[in-house]
N, C-alpha and C positions, 0 to 999 in steps of 0.2 A: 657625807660619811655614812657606810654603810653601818646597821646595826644587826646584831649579832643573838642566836636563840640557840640554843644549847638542847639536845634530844634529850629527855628524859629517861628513867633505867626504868620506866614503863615502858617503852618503847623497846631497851635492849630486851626483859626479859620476855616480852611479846616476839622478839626475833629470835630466842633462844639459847642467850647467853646472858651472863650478869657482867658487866662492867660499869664504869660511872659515864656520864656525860662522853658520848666519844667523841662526835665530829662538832663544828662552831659551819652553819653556812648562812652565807644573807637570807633574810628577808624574801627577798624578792628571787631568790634561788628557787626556797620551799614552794613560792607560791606559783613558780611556775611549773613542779613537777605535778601539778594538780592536787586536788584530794577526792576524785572518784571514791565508788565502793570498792571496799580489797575484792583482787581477784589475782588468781595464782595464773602464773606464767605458765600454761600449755607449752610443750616441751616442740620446737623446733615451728613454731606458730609465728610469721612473721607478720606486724601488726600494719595494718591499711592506715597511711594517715596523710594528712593536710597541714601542711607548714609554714606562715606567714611569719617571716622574720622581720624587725623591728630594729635595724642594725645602728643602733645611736651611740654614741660616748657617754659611757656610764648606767647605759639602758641594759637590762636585762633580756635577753631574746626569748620572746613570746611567741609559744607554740599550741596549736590546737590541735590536739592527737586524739582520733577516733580511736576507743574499744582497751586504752592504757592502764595496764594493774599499777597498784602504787607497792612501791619497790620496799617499803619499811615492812607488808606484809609475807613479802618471799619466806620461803623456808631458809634453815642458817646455812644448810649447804650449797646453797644458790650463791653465797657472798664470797669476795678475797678481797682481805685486807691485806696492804701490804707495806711495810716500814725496811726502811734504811736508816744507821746509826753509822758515823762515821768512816764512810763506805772511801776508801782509797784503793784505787789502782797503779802499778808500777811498772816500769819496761827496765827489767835489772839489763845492765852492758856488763857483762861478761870480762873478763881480760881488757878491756879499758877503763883507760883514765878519765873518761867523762863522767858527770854524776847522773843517777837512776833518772831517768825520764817519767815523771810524776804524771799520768794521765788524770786521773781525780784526786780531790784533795780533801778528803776529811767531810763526804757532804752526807747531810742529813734531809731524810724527807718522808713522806706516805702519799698511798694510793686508796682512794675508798670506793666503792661501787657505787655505782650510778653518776658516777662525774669522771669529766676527761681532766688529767695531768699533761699537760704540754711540757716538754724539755727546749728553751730556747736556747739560741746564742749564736754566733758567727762560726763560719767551718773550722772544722781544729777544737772548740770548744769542749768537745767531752761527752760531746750530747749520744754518738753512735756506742760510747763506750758505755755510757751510764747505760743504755739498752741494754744492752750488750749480757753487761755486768750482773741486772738484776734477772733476766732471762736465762742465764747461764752458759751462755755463747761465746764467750771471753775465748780472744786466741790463746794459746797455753803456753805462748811465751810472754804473757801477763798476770802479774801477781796479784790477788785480789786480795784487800783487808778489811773487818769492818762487820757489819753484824747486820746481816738480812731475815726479815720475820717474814711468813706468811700466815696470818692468822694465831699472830702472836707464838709462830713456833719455828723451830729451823729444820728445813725440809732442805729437800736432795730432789734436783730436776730430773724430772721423767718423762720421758720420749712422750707427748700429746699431752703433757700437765697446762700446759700455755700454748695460746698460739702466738704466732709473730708472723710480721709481713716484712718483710727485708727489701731495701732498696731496691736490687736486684731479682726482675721477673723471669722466675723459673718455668719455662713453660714445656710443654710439648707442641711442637710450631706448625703441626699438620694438623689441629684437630679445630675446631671452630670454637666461637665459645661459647655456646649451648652445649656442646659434648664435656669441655672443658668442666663446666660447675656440674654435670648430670652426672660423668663419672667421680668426680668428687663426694657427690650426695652419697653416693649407692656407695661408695668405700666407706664413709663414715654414720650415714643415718641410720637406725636400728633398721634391722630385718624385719619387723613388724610390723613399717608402713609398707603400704601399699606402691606401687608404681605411680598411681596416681597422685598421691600422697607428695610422695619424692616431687615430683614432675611441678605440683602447685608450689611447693620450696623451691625450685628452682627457678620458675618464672617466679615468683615474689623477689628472691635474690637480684635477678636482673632487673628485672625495676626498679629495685629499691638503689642499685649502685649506677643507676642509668647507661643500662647496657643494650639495653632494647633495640640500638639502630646498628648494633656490630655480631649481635646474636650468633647470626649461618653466617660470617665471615672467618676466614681460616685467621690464627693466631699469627704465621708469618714464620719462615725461617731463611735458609740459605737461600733460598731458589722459589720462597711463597714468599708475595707481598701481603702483608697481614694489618694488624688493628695497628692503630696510633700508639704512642708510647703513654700518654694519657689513660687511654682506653686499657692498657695491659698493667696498669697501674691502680685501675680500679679493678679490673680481674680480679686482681691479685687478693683484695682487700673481700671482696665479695666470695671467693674460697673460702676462707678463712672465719669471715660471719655465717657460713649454711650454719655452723654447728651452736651458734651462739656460744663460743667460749666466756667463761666467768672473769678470766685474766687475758688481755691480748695487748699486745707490744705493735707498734706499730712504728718504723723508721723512715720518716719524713714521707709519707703517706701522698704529700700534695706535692712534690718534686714533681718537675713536667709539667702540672698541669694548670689552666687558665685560670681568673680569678675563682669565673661562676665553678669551674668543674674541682677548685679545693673546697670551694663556700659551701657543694651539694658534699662532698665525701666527708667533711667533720660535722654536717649535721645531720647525717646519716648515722654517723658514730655517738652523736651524742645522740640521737633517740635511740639508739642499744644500747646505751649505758642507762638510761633512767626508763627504757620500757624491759628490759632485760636483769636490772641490777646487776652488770658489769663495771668491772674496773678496767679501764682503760686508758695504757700509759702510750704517749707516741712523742717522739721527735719533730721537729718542725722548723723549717730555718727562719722565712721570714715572710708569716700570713700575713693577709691583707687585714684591715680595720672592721670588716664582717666576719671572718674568721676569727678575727680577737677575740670577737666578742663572744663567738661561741664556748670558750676553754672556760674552764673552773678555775683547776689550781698551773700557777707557773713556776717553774723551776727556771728560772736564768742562769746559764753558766757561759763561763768567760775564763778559759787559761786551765778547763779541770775544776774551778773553781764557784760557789755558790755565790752568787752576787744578789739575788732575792730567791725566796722560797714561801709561797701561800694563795692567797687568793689572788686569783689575776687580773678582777676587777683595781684592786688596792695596788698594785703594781706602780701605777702614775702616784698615787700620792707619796709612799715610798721615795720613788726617786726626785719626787717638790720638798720632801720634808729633808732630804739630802742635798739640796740645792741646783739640782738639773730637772726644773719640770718639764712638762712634756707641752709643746704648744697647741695650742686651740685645735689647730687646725692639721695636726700633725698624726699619723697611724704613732700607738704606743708602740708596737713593736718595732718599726724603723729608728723611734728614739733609743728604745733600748740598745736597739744595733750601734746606733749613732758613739754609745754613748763608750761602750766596751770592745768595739772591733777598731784593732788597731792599724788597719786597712787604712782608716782616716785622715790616720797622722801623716802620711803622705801625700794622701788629697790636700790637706793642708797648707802642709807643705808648696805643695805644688800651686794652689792658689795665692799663697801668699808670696813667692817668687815674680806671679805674672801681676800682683797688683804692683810689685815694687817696680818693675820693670814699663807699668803704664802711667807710674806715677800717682796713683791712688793712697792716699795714707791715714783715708779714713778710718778710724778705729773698729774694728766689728763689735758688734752689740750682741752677740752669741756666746755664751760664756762653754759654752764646750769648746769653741776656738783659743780660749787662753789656757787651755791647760793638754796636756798629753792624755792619750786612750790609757796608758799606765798607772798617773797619777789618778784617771778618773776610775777606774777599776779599783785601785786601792784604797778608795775613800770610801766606794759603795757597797767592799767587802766589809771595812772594818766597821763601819756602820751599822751594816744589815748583822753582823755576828753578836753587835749589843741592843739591838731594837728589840720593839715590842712582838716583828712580825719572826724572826727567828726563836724566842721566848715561846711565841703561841706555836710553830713548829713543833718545836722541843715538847710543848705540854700534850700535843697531839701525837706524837709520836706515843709517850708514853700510857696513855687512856688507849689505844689501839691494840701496844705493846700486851696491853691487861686480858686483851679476847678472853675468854676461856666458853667451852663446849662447842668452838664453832669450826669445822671442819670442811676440808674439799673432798668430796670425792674421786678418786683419779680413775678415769674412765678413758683409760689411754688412749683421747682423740679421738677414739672411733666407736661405735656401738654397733658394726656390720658383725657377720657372723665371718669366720674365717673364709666357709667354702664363696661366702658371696665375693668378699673380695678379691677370690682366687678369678671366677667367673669374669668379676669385671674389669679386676688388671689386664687379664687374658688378651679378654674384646680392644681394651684400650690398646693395647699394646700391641696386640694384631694392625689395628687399624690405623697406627702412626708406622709400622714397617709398612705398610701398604702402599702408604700415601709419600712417603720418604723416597725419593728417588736412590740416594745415599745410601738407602741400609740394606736391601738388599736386590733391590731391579739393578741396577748397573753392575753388580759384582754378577748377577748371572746373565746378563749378556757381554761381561767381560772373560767370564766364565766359558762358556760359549764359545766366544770368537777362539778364545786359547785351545780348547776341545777341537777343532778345526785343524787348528795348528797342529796339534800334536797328532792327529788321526794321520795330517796329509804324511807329515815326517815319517810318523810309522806305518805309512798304509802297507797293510796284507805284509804284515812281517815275515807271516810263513815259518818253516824249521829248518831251515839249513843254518850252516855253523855260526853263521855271523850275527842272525836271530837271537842266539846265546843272548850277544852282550847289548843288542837293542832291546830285546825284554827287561834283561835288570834293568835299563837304562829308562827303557818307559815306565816303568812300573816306581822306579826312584823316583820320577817327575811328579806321576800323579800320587801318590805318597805325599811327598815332601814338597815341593814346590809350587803345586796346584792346589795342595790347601795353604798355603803359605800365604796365597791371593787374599784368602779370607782376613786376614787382617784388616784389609780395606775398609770393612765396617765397623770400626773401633772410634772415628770420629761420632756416627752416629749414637755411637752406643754409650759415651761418654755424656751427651744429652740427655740423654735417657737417666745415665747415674747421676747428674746434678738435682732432675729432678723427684729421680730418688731419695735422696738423703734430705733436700728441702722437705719432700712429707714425710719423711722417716721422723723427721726431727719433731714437726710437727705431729707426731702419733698417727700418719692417717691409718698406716700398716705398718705390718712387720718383713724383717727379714725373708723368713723361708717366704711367705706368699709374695714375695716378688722374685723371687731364682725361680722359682716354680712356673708362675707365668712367663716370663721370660721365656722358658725352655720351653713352654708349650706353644706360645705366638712364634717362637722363632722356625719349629721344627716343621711348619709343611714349605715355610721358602730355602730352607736347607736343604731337606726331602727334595724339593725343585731341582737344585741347585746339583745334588747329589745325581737325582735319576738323570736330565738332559746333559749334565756334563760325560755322567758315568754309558750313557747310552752313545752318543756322536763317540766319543772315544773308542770302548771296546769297537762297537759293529766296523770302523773304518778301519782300527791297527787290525782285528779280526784275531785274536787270541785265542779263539777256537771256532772253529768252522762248523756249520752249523747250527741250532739253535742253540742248544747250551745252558737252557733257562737259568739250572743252580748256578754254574762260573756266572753268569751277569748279574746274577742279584746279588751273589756275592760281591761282586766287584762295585755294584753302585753302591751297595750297606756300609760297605769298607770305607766308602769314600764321603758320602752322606757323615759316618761316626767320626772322621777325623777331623772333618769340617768342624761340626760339632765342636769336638774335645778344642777345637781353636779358637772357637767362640769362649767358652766355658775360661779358657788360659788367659785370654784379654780379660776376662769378667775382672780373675785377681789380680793383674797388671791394673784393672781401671780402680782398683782399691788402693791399690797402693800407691799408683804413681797418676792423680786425677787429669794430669796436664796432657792434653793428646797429643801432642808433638814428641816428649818427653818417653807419652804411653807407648807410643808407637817403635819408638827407638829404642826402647826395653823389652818389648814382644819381639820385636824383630830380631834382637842379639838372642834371646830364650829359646826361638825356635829355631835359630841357625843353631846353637848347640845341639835340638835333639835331630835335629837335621846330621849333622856331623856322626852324631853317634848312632844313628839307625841302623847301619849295617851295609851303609853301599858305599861310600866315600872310602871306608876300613872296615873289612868284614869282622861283625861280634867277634870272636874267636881271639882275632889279633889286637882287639881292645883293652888297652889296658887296665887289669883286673882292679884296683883300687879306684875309684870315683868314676871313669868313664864307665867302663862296662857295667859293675855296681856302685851306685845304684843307679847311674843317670840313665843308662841303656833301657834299664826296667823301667823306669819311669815317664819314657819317652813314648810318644804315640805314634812315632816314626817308624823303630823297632819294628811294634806289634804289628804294624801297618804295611813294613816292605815285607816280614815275614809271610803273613799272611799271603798276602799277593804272588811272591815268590810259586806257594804253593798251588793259589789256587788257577796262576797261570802256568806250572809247567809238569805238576804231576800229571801222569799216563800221557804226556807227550812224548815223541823224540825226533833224535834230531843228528844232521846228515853231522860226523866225522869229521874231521880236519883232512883227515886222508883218506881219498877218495879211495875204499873197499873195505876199509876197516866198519867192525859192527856200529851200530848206530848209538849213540847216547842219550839215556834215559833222561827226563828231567826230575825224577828222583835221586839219580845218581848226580846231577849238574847241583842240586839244591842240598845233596849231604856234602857232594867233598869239594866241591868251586863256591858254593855260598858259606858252607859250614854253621846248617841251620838245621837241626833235630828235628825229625822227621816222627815223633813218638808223638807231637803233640799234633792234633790237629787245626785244621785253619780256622773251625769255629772257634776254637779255643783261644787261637788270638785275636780275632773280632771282639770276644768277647769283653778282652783282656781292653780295649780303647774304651769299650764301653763301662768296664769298670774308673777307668782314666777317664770318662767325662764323668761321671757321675764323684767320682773323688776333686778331681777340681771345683763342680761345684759347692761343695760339704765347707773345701779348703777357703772361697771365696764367703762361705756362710759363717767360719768359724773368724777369719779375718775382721768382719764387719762388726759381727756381737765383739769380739775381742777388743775391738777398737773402742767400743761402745762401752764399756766395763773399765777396762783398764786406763782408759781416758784422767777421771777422776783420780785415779792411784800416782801415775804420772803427773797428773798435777800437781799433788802433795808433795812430791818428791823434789818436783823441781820450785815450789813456794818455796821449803824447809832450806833449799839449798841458797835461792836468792835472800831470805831473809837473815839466815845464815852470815853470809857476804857481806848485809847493809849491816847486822851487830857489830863484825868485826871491822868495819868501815868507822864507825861511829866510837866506839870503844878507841878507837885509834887516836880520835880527838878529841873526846870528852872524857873524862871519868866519873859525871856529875848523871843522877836519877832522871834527869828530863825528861829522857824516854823511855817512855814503859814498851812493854814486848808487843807486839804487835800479835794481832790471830788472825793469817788469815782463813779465809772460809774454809777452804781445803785443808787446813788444820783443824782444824775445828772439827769439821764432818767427816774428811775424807771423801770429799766431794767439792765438785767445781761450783755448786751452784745452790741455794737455798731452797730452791721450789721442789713441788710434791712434782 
């Protein structure tokens, strides 16, 4: 039986708050977080140590850590408490007859720094949601109820308040993974260190997540073979520690990987958690028996449901003093499993079919065998909700609940300076289009090849009559359909937006500084793309004889800016619609309309004046684009007559009354005109994203008020009795999705 020592409110008001008695931990907890002299945690300082673990049942894992501040001395903004109070999730069904699909149920728990919280249980169990839930990630067609504290207050999540590492590794797949954590640092480390500075946080990182043997290896994507799924799983995790966050979320962290490579990543995390004073909540399906032994506090759920909550040494006597102990010789977490995944009952099953059948009828001596995973779930819920260890729950929650003076700082994920993270998205971002075969090398020697094509068709068009309608006819091509190609790099670019919004979320940066680099990494393979395409073209169709400097520059600027404006058009297509097959098939019908409406399929004029002509005409880059061209290939030309002796025809006169394109404005004027259409697309793509980002939260509210709305008059239906009080959820409550700062 472990015994139990209570901090004193010498202790809180030495940390800088007054409370009573907050946290109860063993014994043998305290005495292994040392008791060194206090020394304050230097800011991004990642500590050298030596780690002998003692992996026994019931034993404490004992660790010897050179140069460790002790964590009661931190300042109070170093700390995040965190509580949950009767925290349900719901999936309202809308127009059916089924009843609401209860994702959690009424669970209660906290998070304290410098100790890990495991979330256990079998898949299904609730474990991704209960993340989910207290990090503010909830899909928003789930309703959240229930009362989340951080630091004894309710806050509203903000882009870099938490980090989280998600199942799913977001990566850039060209880049190594020493580039990988360097431009990471340099996004979020202050401007203040030095290069060299960064550079020692980096190598410390990699050692410390045992990355040292995949370093100069490419991460891997379509057409790069890259690191192990283990190996990008610890990446992942080692991102996310450069900054040392105070709060970090971690979903099932040791998926994929071998016993030693989960055994080295949670005690990794637990020496950030007590050399750091972080709180550290993660998900976990089912660690081995040295990995048990690491976790502090255990959250078991089964069904949504809390089945135990507290220390996760007491977990096995819990379930002895419930009547299913855990054998000698047996990992507690695989009993646990054993005891609540209903996976079993079929195993069962299934084994007791082939004893009947071999004629075996000896009785089993396993008392998990005489009873159903359902029966045994409900014995260990109703149990655990009148115990001693849900009671001390309860009393912790509320000593936590009590914080007062102690506060987070939100330092939204990053401490770089704006321009720095302009500089270093740039580089990154240059240097994954580079190495991307995809994003834009094969669109310009696809490019290219079609440049060929169209030169041969129109070689040396010349000016006689028939020239007329091959001119429009090329000049509609490359206009319209030759940047139409560009769409092609919208898979790649969709890469790019997941892992976007993954460090968006996480704070590394903001909106504008990533449109911005974006538009500057992309524009000299555009410019590429623009001049070789715009150069094989004119010189072979030969649009003007002779040098001709300004018509060429003209003509590659033209085509360079429409490129452009195509890229910028997907940017809000990848906002909108994320799925690139989807994305593709939505740009592709967008540009054929402004395709249609440009002016060569149906000349402007004969456009119909309500919706086509205005406004979509004007808002098309097609328009601005065949106009331009129009002029800038056939003014001060002419050209031979239909009938041989009559005067010869102006291409001034061929562009006012066969094109019926105004002649007042000149052709700078419509170059300009794309150029104001790339730069408004991208504003439009800027205002989208914050838009989404804002209005998220409101949307939530709306659609809570609505479901819970549905469940009153659900309920009212069949009862008329008090039972149920109103429910709040958070997004009532706040007007926000999510409790954190």
């Amino acid at each position: 039986m472990h015994q139990f020592e209570a901090f004193s409110k010498t202790n809180d008001s030495r940390r800088g708050y007054s409370s009573p008695s907050l946290l109860l931990m063993p014994v043998t907890s305290l005495s292994s977080l040392g008791q060194s002299s206090p020394t304050r945690l230097q800011s991004y300082h990642l500590y050298r140590k030596s780690a002998s673990v003692v992996a026994a049942r019931g034993v404490e894992v004992a660790m010897e850590i050179e140069a460790r501040p002790s964590w009661l001395d931190l300042p109070a903004t170093a700390a995040a408490y965190l509580v949950w109070e009767d925290l349900t999730a719901v999936l309202p069904n809308y127009g059916s007859s089924r009843p609401v699909k209860k994702l959690l149920q009424g669970l209660n728990g906290y998070a304290v720094p410098g100790r890990i919280l495991a979330i256990l249980g079998p898949s299904g169990s609730g474990k991704s949601t209960l993340l989910d839930s207290l990090a503010g990630r909830l899909g928003r067609n789930v309703v959240l109820t229930g009362r989340v504290l951080l630091n004894g207050k309710k806050r509203r999540l903000d882009y870099g308040a938490v980090a989280y590492v998600t199942q799913d590794s977001v990566f850039l797949g060209t880049l190594t993974v020493r580039e990988t954590i360097t431009y990471s640092a340099h996004l979020r480390l202050p401007t203040t260190m030095s290069k060299k500075e960064v550079a020692e946080v980096v190598e410390a990182t990699i050692e410390e997540m045992g990355l040292h043997d995949c370093t100069n290896r490419a991460i891997g994507n379509w057409h790069l073979r890259g690191i192990s799924g283990g190996e990008k799983k610890r990446l992942s995790i080692a991102l996310e520690i450069l900054t040392r966050p105070r709060l970090l979320f971690l979903d099932e962290p040791t998926s994929g990987l071998d016993s030693a490579s989960a055994f080295f990543v949670i005690q990794t995390l637990k020496q950030i958690a007590i050399d750091g004073n972080k709180t550290i909540i993660t998900s976990i399906h089912q660690p081995s028996s040295e990995v048990f032994t690491l976790l502090d506090e255990l959250c078991l759920l089964s069904g949504g449901e809390a089945v135990y909550f507290g220390n996760a040494k007491l977990a096995t006597q819990f379930f002895a003093e419930v009547g299913f102990p855990c054998p000698s010789r047996r990992n507690p977490s695989d009993h646990f499993l054993r005891c609540i995944n209903s996976d079993f009952d079929r195993v069962n099953a299934t084994m007791r079919g082939s004893m009947k059948l071999l004629g075996d009828k000896e009785p089993s001596t396993d008392p998990l065998s005489k009873l159903g995973t359902s029966e045994i779930k409900a014995i260990l819920v109703e149990r655990y909700m009148s115990s001693e260890y849900a009671a001390r729950t309860r009393k912790q929650i509320q000593e936590i609940s009590k914080i007062e003076g102690l506060t987070i700082e939100s330092n939204k994920g990053s401490q770089a300076t704006w321009w720095k993270q302009l500089r270093t998205l740039t580089k990154r971002s240059f240097i994954n289009m580079s190495r991307d075969m995809g994003y834009y090398w094969l669109r310009l020697i696809i490019y290219m090849l079609v440049s060929v094509c169209v030169g041969s068709i129109y070689f040396d068009v010349g000016t006689s009559y028939t020239a007329i309608l091959a001119r429009s006819s090329c000049g509609a091509f490359v206009s319209g359909f030759m940047t139409f190609m560009s769409i092609g790099g919208f898979p790649s670019f969709i890469e790019e937006m997941k892992v976007f919004i993954h460090e968006r979320q996480n704070g590394h940066y903001g909106v504008a500084v990533f449109i911005l680099s974006n538009f500057l990494s992309s524009t000299p393979f555009l410019a590429a793309i623009g001049l070789v395409s715009g150069s094989i073209t004119y010189y072979m169709v030969k649009f003007r004889t002779g040098f001709a400097f300004g018509h060429y520059a003209y003509f590659t600027i033209s085509l360079y800016a429409s490129i452009a404006v195509i890229e910028s058009l997907m940017m809000i297509v990848a906002s909108l619609v994320p799925n690139f097959l989807m994305g593709i098939i939505t740009g592709a019908g967008i540009i054929g309309i402004m395709m249609m409406t440009a002016g060569f399929f149906r000349l402007l004029p004969d456009l119909p004046k309500p919706v086509w002509r205005y406004p979509i005409s004007l808002i098309s880059y097609g328009s601005w684009a065949l106009q331009g061209n129009y002029k800038n290939d056939l003014i001060g030309l002419e050209f031979d007559p239909l009938v041989p002796g009559d005067p010869k025809i102006s291409g001034e006169y061929i562009i006012e009354n066969i094109f019926g394109i105004d002649l007042k404005r000149s052709k700078w004027i419509d170059l300009m005109a794309i150029f104001v259409l790339l730069i408004s697309y991208r504003i439009i793509f800027f205002l989208i994203v914050k838009l989404r980002e804002k209005a998220s939260p409101v949307f939530r509210m709306i659609y809570a008020r609505a479901a819970l709305k549905q469940s009153t008059l659900k309920r009212r239906k069949h009862s008329f009795s008090s039972r149920y009080p109103p429910q709040n959820p958070l997004a009532l409550q706040e007007g926000l999705s999510s409790p954190l700062p």
